[in-house]
C-alpha positions as CSV (number, residue, x, y, z in Angstrom):
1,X,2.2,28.2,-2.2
2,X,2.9,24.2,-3.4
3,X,1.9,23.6,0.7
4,X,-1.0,25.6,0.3
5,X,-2.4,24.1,-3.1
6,X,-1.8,20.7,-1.9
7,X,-3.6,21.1,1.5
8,X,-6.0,22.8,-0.7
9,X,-6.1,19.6,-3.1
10,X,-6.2,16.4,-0.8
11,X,-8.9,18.4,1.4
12,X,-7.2,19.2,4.6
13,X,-8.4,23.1,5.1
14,X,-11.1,21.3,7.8
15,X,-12.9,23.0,10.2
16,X,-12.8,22.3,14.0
17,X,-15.1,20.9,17.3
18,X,-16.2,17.2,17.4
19,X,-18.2,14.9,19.3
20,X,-15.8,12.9,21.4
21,X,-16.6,9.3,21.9
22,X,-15.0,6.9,24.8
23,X,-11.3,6.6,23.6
24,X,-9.8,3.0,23.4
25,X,-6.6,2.3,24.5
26,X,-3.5,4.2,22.8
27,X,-0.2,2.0,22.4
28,X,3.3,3.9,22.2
29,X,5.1,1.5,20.5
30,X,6.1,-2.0,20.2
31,X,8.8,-3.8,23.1
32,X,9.1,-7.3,22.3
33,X,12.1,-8.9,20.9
34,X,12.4,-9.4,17.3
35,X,14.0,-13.3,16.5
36,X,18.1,-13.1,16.3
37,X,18.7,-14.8,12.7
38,X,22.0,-14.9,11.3
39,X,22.5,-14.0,7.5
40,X,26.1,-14.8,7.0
41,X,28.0,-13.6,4.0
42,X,27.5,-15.1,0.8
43,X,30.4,-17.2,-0.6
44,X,31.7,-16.3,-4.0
45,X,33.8,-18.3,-6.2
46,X,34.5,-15.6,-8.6
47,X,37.7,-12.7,-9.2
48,X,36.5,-9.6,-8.8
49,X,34.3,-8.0,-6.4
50,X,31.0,-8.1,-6.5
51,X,28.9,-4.7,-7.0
52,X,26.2,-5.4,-4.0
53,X,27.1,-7.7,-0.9
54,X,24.0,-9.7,-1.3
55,X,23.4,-11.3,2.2
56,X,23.6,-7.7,3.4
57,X,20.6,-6.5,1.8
58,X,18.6,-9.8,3.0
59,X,19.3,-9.1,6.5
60,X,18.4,-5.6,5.8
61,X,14.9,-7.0,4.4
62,X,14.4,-9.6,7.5
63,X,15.1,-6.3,9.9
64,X,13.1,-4.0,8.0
65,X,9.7,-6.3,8.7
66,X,10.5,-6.0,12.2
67,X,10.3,-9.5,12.8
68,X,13.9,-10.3,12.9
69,X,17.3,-9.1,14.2
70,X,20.4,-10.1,12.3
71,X,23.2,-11.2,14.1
72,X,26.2,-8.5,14.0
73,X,28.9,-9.7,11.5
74,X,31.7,-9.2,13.7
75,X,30.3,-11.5,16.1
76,X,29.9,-14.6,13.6
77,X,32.2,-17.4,15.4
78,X,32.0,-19.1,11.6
79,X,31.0,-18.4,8.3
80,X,29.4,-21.2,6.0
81,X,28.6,-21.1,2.7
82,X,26.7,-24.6,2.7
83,X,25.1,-27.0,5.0
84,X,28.1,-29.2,5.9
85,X,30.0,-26.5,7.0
86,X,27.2,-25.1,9.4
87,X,28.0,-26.0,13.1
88,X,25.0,-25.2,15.6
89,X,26.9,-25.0,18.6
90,X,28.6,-21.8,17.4
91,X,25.0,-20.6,16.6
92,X,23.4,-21.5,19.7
93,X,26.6,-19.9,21.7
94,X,25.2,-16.3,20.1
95,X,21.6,-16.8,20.5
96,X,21.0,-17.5,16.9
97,X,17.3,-18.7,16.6
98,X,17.8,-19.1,12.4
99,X,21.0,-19.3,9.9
100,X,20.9,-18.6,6.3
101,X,23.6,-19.3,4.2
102,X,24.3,-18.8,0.4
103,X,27.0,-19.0,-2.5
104,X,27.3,-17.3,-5.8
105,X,29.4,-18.8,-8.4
106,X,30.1,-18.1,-12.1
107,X,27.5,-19.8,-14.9
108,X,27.3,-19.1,-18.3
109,X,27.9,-15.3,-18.2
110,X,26.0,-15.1,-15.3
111,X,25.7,-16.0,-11.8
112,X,24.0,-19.0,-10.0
113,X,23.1,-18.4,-6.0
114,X,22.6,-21.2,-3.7
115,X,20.9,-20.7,-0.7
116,X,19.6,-22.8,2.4
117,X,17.9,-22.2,5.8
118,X,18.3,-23.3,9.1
119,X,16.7,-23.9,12.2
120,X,19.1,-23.8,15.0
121,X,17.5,-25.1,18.1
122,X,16.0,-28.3,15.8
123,X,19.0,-28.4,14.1
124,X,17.3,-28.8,10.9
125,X,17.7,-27.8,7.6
126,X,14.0,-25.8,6.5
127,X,14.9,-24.2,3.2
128,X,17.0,-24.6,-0.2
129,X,16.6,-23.1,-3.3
130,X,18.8,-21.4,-6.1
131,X,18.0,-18.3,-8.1
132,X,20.1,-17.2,-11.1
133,X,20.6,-13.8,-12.8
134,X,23.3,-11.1,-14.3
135,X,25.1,-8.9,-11.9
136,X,22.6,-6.3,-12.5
137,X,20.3,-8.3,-10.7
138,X,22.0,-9.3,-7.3
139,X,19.7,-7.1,-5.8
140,X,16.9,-8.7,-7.3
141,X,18.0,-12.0,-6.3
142,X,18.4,-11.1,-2.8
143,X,15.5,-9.4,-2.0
144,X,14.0,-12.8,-3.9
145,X,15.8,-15.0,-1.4
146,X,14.6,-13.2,1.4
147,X,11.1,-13.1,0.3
148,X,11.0,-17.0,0.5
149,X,13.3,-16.8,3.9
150,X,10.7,-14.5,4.9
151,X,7.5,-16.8,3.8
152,X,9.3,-20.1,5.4
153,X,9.6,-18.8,8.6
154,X,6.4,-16.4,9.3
155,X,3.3,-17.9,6.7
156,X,3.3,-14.5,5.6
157,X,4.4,-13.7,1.8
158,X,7.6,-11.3,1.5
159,X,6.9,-8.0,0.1
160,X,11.1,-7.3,-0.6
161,X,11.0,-7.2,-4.2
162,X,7.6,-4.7,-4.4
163,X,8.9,-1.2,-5.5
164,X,8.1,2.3,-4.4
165,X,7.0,5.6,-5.8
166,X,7.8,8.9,-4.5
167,X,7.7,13.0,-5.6
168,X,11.0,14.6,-5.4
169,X,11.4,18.4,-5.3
170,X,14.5,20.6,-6.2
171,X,14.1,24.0,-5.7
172,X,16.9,26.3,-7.8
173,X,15.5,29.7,-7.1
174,X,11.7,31.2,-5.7
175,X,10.3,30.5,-9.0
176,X,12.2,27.5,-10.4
177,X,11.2,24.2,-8.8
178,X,11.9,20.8,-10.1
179,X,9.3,18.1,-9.3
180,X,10.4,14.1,-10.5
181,X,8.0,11.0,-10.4
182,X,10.5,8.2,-8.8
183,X,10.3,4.8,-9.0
184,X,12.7,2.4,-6.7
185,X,13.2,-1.0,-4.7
186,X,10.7,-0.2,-1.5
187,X,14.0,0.7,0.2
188,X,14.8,3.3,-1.3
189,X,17.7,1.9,-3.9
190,X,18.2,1.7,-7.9
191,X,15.8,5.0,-8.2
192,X,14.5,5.7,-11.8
193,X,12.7,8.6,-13.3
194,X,9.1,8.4,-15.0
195,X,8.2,11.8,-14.9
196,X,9.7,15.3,-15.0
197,X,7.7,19.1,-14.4
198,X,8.2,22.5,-13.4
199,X,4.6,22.2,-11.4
200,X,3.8,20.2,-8.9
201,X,3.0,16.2,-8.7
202,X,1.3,14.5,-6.2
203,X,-0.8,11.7,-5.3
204,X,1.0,8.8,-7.3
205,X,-0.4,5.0,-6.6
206,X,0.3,2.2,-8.6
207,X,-2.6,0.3,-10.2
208,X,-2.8,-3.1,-9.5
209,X,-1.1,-5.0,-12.2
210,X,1.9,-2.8,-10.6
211,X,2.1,-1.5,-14.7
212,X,0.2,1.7,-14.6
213,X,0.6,4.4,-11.9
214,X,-2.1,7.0,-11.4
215,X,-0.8,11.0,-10.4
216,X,-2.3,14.6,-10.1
217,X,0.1,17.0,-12.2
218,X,-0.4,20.8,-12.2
219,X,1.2,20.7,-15.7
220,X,-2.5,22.8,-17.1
221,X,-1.5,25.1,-14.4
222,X,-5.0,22.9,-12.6
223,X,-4.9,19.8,-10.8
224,X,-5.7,16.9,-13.2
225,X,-5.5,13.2,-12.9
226,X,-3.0,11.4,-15.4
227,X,-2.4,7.4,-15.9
228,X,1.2,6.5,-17.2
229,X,2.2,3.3,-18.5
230,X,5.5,2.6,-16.5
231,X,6.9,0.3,-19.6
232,X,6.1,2.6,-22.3
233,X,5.6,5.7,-20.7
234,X,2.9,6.9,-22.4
235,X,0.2,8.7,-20.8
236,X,-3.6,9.1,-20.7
237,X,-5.3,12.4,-19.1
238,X,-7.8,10.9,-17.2
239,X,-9.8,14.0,-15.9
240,X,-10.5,17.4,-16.7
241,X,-13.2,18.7,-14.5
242,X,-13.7,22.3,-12.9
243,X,-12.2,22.5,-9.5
244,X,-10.1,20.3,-7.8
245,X,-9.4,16.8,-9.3
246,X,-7.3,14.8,-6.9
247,X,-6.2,11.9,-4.2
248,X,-7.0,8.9,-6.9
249,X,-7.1,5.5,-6.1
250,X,-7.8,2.4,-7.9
251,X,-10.2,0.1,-7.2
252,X,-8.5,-4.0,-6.7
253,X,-9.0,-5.4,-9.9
254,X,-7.5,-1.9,-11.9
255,X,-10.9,-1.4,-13.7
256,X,-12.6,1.5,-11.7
257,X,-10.2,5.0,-10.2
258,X,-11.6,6.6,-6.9
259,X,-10.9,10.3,-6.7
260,X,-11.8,13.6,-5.3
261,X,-13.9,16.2,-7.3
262,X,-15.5,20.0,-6.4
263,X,-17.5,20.3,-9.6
264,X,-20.4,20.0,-7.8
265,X,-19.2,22.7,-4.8
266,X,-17.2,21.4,-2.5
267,X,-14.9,18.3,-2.5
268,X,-16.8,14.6,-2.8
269,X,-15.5,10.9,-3.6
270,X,-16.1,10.0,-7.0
271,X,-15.5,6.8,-9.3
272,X,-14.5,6.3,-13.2
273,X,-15.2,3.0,-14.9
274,X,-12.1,3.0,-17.1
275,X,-13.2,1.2,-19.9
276,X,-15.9,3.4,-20.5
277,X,-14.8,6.7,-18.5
278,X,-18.6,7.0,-17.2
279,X,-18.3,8.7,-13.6
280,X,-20.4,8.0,-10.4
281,X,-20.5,10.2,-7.0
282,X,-19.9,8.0,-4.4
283,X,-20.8,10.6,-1.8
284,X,-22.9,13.4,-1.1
285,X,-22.3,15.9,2.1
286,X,-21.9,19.4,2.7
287,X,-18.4,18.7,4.3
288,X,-15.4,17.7,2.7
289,X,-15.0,14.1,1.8
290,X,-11.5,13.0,0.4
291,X,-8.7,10.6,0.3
292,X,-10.5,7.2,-0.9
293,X,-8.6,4.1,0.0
294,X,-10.9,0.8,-1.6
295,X,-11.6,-2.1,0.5
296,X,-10.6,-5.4,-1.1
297,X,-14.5,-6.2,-1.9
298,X,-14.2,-3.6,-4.2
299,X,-17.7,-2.1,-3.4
300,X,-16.5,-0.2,0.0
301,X,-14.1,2.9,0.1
302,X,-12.3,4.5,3.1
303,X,-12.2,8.4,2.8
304,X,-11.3,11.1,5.4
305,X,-14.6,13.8,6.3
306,X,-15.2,16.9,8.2
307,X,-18.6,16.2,8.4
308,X,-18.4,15.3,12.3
309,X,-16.9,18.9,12.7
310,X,-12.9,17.5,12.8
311,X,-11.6,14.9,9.8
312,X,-11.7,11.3,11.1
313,X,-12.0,8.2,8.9
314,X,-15.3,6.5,7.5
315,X,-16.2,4.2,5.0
316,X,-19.2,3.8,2.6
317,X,-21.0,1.4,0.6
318,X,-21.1,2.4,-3.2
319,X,-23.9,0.1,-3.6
320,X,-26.2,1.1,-1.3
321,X,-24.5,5.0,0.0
322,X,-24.3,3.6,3.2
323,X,-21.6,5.9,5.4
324,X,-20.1,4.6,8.5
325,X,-17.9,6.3,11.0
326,X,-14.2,4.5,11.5
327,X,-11.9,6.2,14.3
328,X,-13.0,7.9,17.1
329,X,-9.5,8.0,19.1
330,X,-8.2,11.6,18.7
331,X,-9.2,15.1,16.9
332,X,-8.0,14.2,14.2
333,X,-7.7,11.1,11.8
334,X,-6.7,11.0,8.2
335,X,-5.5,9.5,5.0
336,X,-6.7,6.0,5.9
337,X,-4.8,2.8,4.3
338,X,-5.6,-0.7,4.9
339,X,-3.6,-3.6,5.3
340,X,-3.7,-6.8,3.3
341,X,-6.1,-8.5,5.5
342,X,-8.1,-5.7,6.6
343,X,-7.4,-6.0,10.0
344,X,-5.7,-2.6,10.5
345,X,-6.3,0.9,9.3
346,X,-3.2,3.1,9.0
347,X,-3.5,6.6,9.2
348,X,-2.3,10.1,9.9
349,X,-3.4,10.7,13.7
350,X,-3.4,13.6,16.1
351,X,-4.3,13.1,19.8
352,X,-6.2,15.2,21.7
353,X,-4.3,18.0,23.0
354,X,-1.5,18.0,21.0
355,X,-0.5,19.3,18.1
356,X,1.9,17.0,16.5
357,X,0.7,14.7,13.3
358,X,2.1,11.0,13.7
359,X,1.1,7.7,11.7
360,X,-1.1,5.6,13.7
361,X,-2.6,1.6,13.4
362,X,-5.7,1.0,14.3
363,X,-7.0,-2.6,14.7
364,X,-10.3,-3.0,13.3
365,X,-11.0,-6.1,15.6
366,X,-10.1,-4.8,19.5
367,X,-10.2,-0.9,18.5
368,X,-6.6,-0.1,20.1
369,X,-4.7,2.0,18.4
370,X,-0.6,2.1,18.1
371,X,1.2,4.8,17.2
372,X,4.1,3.8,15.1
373,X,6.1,7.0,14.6
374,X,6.7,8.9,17.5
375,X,9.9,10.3,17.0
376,X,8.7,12.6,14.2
377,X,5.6,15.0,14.5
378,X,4.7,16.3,10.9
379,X,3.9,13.2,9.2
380,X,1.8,12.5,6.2
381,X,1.6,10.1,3.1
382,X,1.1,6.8,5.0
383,X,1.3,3.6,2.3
384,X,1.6,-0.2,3.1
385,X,3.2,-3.1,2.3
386,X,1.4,-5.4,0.3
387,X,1.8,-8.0,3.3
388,X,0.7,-5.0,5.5
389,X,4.5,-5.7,7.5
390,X,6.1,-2.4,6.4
391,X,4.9,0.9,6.0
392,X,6.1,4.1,4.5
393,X,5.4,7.6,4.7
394,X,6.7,11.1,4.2
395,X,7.8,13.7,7.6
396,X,10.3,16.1,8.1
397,X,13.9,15.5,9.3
398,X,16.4,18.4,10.1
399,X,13.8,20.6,7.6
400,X,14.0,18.4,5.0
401,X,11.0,16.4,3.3
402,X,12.4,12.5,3.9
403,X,10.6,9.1,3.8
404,X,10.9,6.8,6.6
405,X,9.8,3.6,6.9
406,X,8.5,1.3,10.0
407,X,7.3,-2.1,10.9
408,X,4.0,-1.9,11.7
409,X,4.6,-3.6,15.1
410,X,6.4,-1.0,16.2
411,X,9.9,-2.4,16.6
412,X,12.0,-0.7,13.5
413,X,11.8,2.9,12.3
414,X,14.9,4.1,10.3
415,X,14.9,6.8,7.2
416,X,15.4,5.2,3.8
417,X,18.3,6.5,1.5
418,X,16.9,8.6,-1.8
419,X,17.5,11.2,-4.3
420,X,17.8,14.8,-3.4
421,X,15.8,17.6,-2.4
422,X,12.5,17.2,-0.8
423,X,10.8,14.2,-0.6
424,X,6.8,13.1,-0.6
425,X,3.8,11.2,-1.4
426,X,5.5,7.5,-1.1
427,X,3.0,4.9,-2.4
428,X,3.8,1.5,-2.1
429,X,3.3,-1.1,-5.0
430,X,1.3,-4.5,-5.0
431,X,2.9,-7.9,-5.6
432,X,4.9,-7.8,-8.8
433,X,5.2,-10.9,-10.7
């Protein structure tokens, strides 16, 4: 039944035929050869053991972007902790394009990290810094050192210490189900509860300030859109319409909510001005029209129709109703995100002929289209990284609800460690400050 009321929800039950257009070209998945860096272990001056091995968790980061390949531990000729111990030689010997180093010692209750980067072939120092914090926070400081690792060596800003939302579910018995709104790193670690219900949650996405997170609960025994404060916790019902009220998605600057409404029939895009909780209809067919995703103008928004007779992707002008036609590659198309630039859609995508859903990048510019996970087949959820490096979304593996997460050129895929039971609806947070 929670399958059923959430296809029902987000708009899926769509109906079938389609005019096909010429298909561009469909990529597998990505073959080059991510840069060999070595992130050696960090040195520490203190007694005890530390709780997290800090340069572990920046080499995961660096892999996880699928831009870099960290050399194997075990195969480290040396292992400096500072930049008169580094000796390139060693480094060039293993194919080490990049060296980071680091050292953590004792200060004032707390503990101060070191770090520095080098370039192995120039044989040049690039980076230094230091970042302080409790033991708490090691994780915090490492996904901080990576981020400006990440920055120094690409242009691109890191997106390591962005979080993640997710919807657990626990099922005790056939009519006993627990669902819990999860917060975490984006990989998965230092999980934390905001929400608990016996009915079903779905659709989370942080607002942009990255301190409010919009959600449909069925807590009325109805789907209805609440806001939470994730400081506070307190929370705001934001709609109570007939029908369905679903998929929302806030607009870039946090002042307007996109969602899905059938009050008027069948399911159309709507917006909310949230200061003044005034609602416009963005759109106005006889199909199904869901899953808004904003452009970063703020006056366009991506949403998944039937009105070609199979869903695919278009976008439309709120100023002007405008409605444009995205994808054309495949029967099927849905759940559109953008990255940071707008240079590439992501999406849920089925090819013609087959009946497997996979998440799929399209780039906007030459119209190819990758698909990035084609070792699973009932995918869904697709959310990006703020940097648009990274993506997350929800599948099936060994019949259970997991996330995964992949670069989105192609050349990492690996599940991400969280909580149990079933797992869904990822959504990935902006830059947090």
């Amino acid at each position: 039944m929670n399958t059923l009321i959430r296809m029902a929800l987000l708009g899926l039950v769509l109906l079938a035929g389609v005019a096909k257009a010429a298909d561009p070209l469909v990529i597998s998945s990505g073959t080059d050869r991510a840069i060999p860096i070595a992130v050696v272990p960090f040195g520490w001056q203190g007694g005890a053991v530390l709780p997290e091995d800090m340069a572990e968790i920046v080499g995961n980061d660096l892999r996880n972007s699928g831009y870099f390949e960290p050399i194997p531990r075990q195969n480290m000729i040396s292992l400096p902790s500072q930049a008169s111990e580094v000796i390139y030689r060693d480094w060039k010997a293993l194919g080490a394009q990049y060296v980071l180093t680091g050292s953590i010692v004792p200060s004032g209750g707390g503990l101060q990290i070191q770090y520095a980067l080098f370039n192995v072939t120039t044989e040049q120092q690039m980076l230094t810094g230091s970042v302080g914090g409790t033991t708490a926070q090691l994780r915090d400081m490492a996904h901080y050192i990576a981020d400006q690792s990440f920055e120094k060596l690409t242009g691109i800003k890191g997106a390591f210490s962005t979080r993640m939302l997710y919807v657990t579910a626990e099922r005790f018995s056939a009519n006993n189900t627990r669902y819990t709104l999860q917060r975490s790193d984006y990989d998965g670690a230092r999980a934390v509860t905001l929400l608990q219900s016996r009915e079903p949650i779905l659709s989370p996405s942080f607002a942009p300030d990255g301190r409010r997170v919009a959600y449909v609960s069925f807590e009325q025994q109805r789907p209805r859109i609440f806001v939470q404060h994730i400081d506070t916790g307190r929370r705001e019902q934001i709609t109570n319409f007939e029908g369905l009220n679903g998929a929302p998605a806030w607009s870039p600057d946090g002042n307007r909510l996109a969602f899905v409404l059938s009050r008027d029939g069948n399911p159309e895009i709507y917006v909310m001005d949230m200061g003044s909780r005034q609602v416009r209809r963005v759109t106005n067919n006889m199909a199904i029209d869901t899953e808004p995703f904003w452009g970063k103008d703020g006056q366009t928004i991506y949403f998944t129709s039937d009105r070609g007779g199979k869903p695919q992707i278009y976008k439309t002008s709120i100023a002007s109703g405008a409605v444009e036609r995205v994808t054309f590659v495949g029967n099927y198309n849905a759940n559109p995100k953008l990255s940071a630039d707008e240079k590439t859609l992501v999406m849920i995508h089925r090819q013609d002929g087959f009946t497997v859903f996979r998440v799929a990048a399209q780039d906007l510019q030459r119209g190819t289209l990758r698909v990035l996970s084609a070792q699973t087949s009932l995918d869904e959820s697709p959310t990006v990284a703020p940097n648009g490096t990274m993506l997350i979304y929800a599948t099936r593996q060994q019949g259970k609800g997991v996330l995964m997460l992949v670069s989105t050129n192609g050349r990492v895929r690996l599940p991400l460690p969280v909580a149990q039971g079933e797992v869904r609806e990822p959504s990935w947070s902006p830059y947090l400050n």
